[in-house]
Legacy VTK file of the C-alpha trace (Angstrom):
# vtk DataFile Version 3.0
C-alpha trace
ASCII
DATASET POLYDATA
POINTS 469 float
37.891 44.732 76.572
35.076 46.840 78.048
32.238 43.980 77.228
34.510 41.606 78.394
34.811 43.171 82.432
31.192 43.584 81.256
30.297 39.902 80.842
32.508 38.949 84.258
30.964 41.218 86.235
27.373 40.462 85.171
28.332 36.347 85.144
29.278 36.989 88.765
26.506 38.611 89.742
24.361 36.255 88.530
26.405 33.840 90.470
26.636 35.295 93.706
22.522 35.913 93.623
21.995 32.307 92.917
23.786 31.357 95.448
22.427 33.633 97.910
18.628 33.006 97.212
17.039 30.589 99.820
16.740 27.170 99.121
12.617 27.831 99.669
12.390 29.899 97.137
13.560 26.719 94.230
11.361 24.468 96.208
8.299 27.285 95.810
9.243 26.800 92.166
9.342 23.297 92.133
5.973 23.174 93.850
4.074 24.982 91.329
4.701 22.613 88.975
3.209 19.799 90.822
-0.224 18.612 91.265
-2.982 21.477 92.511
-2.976 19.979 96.410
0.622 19.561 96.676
1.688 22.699 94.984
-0.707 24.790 97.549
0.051 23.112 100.288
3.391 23.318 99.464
3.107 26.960 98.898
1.060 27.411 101.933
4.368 25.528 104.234
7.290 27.814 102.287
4.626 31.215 102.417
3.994 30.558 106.047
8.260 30.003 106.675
9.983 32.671 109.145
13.035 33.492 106.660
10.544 34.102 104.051
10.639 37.934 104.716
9.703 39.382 101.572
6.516 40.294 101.791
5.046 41.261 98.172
6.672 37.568 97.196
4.764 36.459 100.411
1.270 37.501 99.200
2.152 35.999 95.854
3.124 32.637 96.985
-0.528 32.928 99.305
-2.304 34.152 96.080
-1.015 30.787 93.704
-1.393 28.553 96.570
-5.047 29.929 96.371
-5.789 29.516 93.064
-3.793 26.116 92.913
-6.211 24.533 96.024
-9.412 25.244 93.840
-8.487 22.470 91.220
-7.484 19.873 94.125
-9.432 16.351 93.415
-11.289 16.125 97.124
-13.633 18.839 96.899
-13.848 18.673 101.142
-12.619 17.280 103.600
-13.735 13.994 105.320
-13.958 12.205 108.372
-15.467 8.796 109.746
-19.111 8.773 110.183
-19.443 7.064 113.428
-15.092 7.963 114.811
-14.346 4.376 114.586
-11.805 4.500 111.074
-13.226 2.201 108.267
-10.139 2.089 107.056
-6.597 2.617 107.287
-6.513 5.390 105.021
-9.339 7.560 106.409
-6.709 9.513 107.709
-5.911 10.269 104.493
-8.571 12.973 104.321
-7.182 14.641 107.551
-3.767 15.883 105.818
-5.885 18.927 104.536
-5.058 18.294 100.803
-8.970 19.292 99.892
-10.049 22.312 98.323
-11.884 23.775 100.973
-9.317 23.318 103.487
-6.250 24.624 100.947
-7.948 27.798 100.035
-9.157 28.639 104.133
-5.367 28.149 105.082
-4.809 30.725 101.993
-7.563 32.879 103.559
-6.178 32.492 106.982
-2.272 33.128 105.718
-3.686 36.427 103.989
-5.570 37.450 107.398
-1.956 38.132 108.254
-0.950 40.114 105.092
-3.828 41.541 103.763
-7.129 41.506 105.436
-9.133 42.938 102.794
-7.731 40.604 100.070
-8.517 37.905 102.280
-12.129 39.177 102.777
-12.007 39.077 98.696
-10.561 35.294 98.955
-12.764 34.085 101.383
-16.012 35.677 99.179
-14.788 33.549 96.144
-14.901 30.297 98.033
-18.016 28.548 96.883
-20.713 28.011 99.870
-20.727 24.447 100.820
-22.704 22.076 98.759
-22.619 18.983 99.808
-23.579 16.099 97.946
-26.076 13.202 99.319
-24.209 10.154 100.497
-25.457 6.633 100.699
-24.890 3.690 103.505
-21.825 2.756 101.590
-20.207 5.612 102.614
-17.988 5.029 105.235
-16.935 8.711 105.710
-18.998 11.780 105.942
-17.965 15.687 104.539
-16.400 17.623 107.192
-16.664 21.477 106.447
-15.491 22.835 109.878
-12.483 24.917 108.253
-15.051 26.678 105.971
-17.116 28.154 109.292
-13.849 28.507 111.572
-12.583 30.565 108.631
-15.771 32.290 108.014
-15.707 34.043 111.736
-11.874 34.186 111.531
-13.043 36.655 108.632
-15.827 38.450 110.304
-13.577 39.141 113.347
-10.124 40.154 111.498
-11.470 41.559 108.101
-13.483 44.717 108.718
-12.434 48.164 109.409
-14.644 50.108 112.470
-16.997 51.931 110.167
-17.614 48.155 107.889
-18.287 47.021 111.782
-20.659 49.925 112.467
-22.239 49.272 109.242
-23.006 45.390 110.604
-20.900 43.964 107.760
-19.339 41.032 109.989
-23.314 40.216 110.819
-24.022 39.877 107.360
-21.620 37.532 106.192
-22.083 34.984 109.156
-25.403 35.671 108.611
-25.255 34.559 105.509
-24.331 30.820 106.342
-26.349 30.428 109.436
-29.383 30.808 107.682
-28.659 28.345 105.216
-27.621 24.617 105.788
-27.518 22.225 103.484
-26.504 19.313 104.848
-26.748 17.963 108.791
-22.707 17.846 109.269
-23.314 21.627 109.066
-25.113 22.061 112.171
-22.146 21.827 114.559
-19.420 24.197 113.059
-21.891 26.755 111.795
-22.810 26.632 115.742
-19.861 27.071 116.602
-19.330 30.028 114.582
-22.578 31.857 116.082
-21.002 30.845 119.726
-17.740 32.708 118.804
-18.985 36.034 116.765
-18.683 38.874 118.550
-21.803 41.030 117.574
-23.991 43.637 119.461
-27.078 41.392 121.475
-29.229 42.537 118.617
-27.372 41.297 116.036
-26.489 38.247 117.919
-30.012 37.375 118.272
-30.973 37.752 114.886
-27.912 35.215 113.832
-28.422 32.777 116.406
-32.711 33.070 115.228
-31.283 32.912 111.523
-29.593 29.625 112.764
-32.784 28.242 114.468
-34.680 28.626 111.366
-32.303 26.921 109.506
-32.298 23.726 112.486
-36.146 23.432 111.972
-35.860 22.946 108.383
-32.571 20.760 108.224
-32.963 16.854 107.232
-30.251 14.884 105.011
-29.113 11.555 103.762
-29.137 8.753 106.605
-25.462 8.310 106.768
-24.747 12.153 107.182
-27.477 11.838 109.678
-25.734 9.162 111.395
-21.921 11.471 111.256
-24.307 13.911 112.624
-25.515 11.986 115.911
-23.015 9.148 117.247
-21.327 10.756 119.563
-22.300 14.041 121.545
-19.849 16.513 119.972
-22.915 18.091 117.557
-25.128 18.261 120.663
-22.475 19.916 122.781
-21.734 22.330 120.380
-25.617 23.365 120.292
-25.739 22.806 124.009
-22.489 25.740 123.851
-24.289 28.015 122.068
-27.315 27.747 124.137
-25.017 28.620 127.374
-23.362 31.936 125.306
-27.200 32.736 124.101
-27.704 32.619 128.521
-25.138 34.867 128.902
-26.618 37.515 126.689
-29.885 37.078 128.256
-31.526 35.566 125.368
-33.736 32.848 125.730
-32.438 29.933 124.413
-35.168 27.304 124.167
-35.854 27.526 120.545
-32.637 26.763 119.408
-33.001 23.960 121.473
-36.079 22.783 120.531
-35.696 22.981 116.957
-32.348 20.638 117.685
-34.295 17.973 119.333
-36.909 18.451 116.835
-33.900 17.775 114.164
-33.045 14.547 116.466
-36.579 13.469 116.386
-37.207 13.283 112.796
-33.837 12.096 111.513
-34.297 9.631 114.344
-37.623 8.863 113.313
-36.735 8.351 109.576
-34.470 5.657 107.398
-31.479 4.855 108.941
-28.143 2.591 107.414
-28.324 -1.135 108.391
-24.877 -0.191 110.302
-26.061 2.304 112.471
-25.784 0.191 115.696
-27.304 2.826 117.826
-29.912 2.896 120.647
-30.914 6.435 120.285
-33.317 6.989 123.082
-30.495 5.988 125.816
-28.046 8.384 123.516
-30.180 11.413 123.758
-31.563 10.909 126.733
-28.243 10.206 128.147
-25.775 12.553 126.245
-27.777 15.711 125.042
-26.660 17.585 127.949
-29.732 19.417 128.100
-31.675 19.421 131.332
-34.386 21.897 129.869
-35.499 19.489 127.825
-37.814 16.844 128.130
-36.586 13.482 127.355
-37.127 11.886 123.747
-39.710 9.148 124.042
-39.172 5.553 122.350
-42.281 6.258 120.453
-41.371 9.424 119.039
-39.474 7.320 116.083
-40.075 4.744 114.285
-38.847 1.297 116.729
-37.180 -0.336 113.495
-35.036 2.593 113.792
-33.242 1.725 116.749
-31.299 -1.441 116.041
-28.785 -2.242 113.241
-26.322 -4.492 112.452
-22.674 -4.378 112.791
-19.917 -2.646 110.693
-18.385 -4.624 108.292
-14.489 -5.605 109.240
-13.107 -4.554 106.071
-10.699 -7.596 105.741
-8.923 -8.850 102.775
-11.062 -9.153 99.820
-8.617 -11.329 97.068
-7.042 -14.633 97.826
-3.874 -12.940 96.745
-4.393 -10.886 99.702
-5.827 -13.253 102.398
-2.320 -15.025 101.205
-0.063 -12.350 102.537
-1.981 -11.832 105.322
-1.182 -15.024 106.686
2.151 -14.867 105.643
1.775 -11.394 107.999
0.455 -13.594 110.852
3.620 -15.970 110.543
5.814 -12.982 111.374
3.833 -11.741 114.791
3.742 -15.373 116.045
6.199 -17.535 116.079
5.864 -21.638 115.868
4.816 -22.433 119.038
1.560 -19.845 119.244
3.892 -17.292 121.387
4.311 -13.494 119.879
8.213 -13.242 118.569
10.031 -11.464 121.712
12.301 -8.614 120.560
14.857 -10.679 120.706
13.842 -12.926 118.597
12.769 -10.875 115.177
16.336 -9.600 115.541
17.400 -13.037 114.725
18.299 -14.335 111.232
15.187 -16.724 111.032
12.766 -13.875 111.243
15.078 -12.063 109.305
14.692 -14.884 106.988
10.943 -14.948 107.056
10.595 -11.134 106.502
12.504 -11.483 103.388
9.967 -14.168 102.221
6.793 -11.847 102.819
8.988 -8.951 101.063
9.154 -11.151 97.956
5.617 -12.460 98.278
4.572 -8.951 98.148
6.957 -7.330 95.405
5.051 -10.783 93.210
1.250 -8.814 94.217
0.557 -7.833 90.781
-1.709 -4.629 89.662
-3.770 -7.107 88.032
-5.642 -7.383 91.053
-7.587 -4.878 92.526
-5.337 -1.622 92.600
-7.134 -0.192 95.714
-6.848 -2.897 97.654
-3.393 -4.009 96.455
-2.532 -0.172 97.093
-3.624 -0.092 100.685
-2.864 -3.419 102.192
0.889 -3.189 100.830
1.094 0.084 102.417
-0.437 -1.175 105.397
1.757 -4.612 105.404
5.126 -2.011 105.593
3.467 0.175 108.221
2.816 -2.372 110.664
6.356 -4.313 109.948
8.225 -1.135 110.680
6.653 -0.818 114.314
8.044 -4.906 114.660
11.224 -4.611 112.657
13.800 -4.106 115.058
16.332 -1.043 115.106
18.983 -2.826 112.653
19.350 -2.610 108.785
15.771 -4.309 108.559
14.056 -1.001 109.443
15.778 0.758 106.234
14.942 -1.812 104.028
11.552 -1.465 104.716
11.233 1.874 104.031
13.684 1.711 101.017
11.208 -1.278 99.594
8.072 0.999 100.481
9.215 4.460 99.009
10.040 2.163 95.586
6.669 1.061 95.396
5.033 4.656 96.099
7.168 6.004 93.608
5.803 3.188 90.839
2.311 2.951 92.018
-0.319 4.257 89.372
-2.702 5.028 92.031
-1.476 8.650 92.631
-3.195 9.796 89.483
-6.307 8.950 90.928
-6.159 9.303 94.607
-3.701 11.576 95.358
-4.610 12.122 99.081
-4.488 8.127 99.804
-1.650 7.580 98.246
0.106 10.623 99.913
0.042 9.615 103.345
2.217 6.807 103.075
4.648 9.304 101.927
3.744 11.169 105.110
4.110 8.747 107.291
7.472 7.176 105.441
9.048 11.088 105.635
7.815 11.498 109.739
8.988 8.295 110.140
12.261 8.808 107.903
13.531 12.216 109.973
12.424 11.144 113.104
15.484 8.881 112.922
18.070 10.956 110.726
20.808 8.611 112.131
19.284 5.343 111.970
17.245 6.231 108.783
20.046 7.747 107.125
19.559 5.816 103.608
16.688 6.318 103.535
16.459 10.270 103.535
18.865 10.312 101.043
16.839 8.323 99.027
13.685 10.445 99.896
15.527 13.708 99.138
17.016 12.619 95.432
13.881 10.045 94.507
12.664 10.831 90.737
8.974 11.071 92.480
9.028 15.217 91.973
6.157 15.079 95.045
7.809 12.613 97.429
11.186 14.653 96.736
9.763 17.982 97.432
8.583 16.822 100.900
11.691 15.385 101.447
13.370 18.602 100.958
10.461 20.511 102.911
10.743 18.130 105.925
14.777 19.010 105.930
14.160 22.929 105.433
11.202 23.237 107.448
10.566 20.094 109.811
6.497 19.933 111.141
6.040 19.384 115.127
6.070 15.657 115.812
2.667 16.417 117.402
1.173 17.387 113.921
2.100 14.198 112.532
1.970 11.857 114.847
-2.009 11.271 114.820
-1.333 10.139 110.875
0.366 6.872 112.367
LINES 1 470
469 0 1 2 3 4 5 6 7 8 9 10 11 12 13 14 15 16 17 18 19 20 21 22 23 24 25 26 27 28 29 30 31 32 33 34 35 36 37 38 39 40 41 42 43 44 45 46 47 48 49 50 51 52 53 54 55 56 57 58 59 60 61 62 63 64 65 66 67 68 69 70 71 72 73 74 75 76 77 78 79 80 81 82 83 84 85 86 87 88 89 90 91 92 93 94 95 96 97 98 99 100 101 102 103 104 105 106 107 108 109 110 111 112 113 114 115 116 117 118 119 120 121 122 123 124 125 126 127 128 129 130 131 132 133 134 135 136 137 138 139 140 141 142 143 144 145 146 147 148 149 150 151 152 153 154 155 156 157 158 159 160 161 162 163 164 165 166 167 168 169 170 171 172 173 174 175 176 177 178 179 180 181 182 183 184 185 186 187 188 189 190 191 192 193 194 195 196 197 198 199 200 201 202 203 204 205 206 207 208 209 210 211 212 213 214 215 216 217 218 219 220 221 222 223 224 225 226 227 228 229 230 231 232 233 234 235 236 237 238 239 240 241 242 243 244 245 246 247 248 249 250 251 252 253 254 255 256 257 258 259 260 261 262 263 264 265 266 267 268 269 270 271 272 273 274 275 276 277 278 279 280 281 282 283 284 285 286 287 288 289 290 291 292 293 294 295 296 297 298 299 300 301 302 303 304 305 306 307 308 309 310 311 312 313 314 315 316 317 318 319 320 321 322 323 324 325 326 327 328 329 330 331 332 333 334 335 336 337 338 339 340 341 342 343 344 345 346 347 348 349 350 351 352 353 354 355 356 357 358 359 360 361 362 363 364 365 366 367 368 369 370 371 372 373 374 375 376 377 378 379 380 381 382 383 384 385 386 387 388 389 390 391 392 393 394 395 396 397 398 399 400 401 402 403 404 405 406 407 408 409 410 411 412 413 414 415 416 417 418 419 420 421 422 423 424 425 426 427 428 429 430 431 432 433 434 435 436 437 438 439 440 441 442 443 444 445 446 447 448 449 450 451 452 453 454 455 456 457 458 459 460 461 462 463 464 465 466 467 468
């Protein structure tokens, strides 16, 4: 009877460490099996957890969500060129779901673990290479994370004799000396502003990063993310006042800026670039030491364009629905529906119709736009639905069409937010949206169910959702 006590007592062992071992710890397993930008993020969320206490399973859970974020589909992350969205789904590529931005959260969760393996990490992410764009590109590469994380590094990773030794200098070094693209010329900035180097050391970055402004140029719509709006030029304009403060002179770096303005300004520009760039750099530069750019400095043609396109409905299909859409924000008479009214049966009745019209939207249209204006059709009905069974319908109808839609093979961070916005939305109303979490939690979608499950473990801030709406 020895091996049978044996068996018990092992089979309850097993049974009492089961159910002992925190629900994170299944979900971390779950999440390796997904995709490469969900499992590290994933990772990142559980790693990053305050019961997670272990701290050898904390550094491996860092470590996979590391090696997971190199194989994510965006390579970086963007934003719009000009801050006006293109799109609805340009916020898309703020949920950090690129590569670069996974594997500098890794770096950044390691800082707190293990600064020389995060040194080691952040060495193995590739310098920034980013690839020309043309005027169809509505969104430019944003590689801030990479140079936030790159001083993050120089300041946290280095023991006092590496520091002696001007390692820190080095590595920043490194990037400020070598831009590739104008997007670059802000963060890396930004960078130099915050290292904290001897005033020799500080001067040779900050001239590294001067010689690198006099030979920048790029593609005219990265030019274009580069100027509208005065964020770049403050940045420079910061760095200038630290470069005061150290008594350095800091008229080259800002000459070699305006020279920068002056020749991308001076060069081909997109057709949509509706800018009048003398009044912008005159006006927002922020830099009394310099003179003012002339008008003919540039080429004239350069400083009118045409405006953006309004990105409307493409298909008949679509241009259908949407007014169907308009049918449910006005009512007969030309007069917006009042509250009261959409939580009457005939808008009830009427939202039903538009439902069905859009479950009959086939895929043998165009996927992307199909994809986006359904998603888009549910997001802005949700804001009018009122608070009544309507409201879970919605988001019952919208998490069975992200869990059939094909186009997560293929853009994984579009069709993600949805789900982002369908979970904030979901648990910001656990009474009222009851259904509809339970739905979330057991849907056969392994993503939108690990998020589900996430969200009820470990619920974000509203705050660092709600800018996704």
């Amino acid at each position: 009877m020895a091996w049978l006590r044996l068996f018990v007592f092992a089979a309850t062992a097993a049974a009492v460490s089961a159910a002992s071992r925190p629900p994170l710890l299944d979900l971390a397993d779950t999440a390796r099996a997904q995709s490469p930008e969900f499992a590290a993020d994933a990772l990142l969320r559980i790693a990053a957890a305050p019961q997670i206490t272990d701290i050898a399973w904390k550094r491996r859970a860092i470590e996979d969500a590391f090696e997971f974020a190199a194989a994510a589909q965006q390579p970086y992350a963007r934003r719009s060129w000009n801050g006006t969205p293109a799109s609805p789904f340009d916020k898309a590529y703020e949920q950090g779901l690129d590569a670069c931005t996974l594997q500098c959260r890794a770096v950044d969760a390691m800082l707190e673990v293990d600064y020389k393996k995060a040194r080691e990490m952040f060495s193995e992410i590739p310098a920034p290479q980013l690839p020309r764009l043309s005027c169809d590109d509505n969104l430019v590469w944003d590689v801030s994370i990479f140079y936030a994380t790159a001083g993050e590094v120089a300041a946290r990773a280095f023991n006092a004799k590496e520091n002696a030794n001007g390692d820190p200098f080095h590595l920043l070094q490194r990037y400020a000396a070598d831009l590739t693209s104008p997007v670059e010329a802000a963060p890396v900035a930004r960078m130099v502003a915050a290292a904290s180097l001897k005033p020799a050391r500080f001067e040779a970055l900050v001239a590294s990063f001067t010689g690198a402004l006099q030979q920048l140029s790029g593609d005219p719509r990265s030019v274009a993310g580069t100027v509208a709006g005065d964020g770049n030029s403050a940045a420079i304009a910061d760095l200038a006042a630290v470069c005061a403060r150290h008594g350095m002179p800091a008229q080259p770096l800002l000459q070699a800026w305006r020279g920068f303005l002056v020749r991308s300004l001076g060069g081909t520009r997109c057709a949509d670039t509706k800018l009048n760039a003398v009044q912008f750099f005159n006006g927002s530069m922020r830099m009394g030491v310099l003179q003012p750019i002339a008008a003919d400095e540039m080429d004239s043609a350069s400083l009118d364009g045409k405006a953006i396109p309004d990105g409307q409905c493409k298909s008949p299909e679509c241009r259908a629905l949407g007014k169907q859409f308009v049918a449910l924000q006005v009512g007969p008479h030309g007069l917006a529906w009042t509250a009261a009214q959409r939580a009457q049966p005939d808008w009830d009745g009427r939202l039903r119709q538009f439902l069905s019209a859009m479950a009959d939207w086939t895929s043998d249209d165009d996927e992307v736009e199909r994809f986006q204006w359904t998603t888009r059709f549910y997001g802005l009905l949700f804001q009018m639905a009122p608070n009544n069974p309507d409201r879970d319908l919605l988001l019952t109808r919208l998490l069975a069409f992200l869990e059939q839609s094909p186009y997560q093979s293929d853009h994984r961070a579009e069709w993600f937010l949805p789900v982002n916005r369908l979970i904030f939305q979901a648990y910001s109303d656990p009474l009222g949206m009851r259904a509809t979490i339970r739905e979330l939690q057991k849907c056969p979608d392994p993503v939108i169910s690990l998020y589900a499950q996430l969200e009820r473990l470990l619920p974000r801030p509203a705050e660092s959702l709600i800018e996704l709406l």
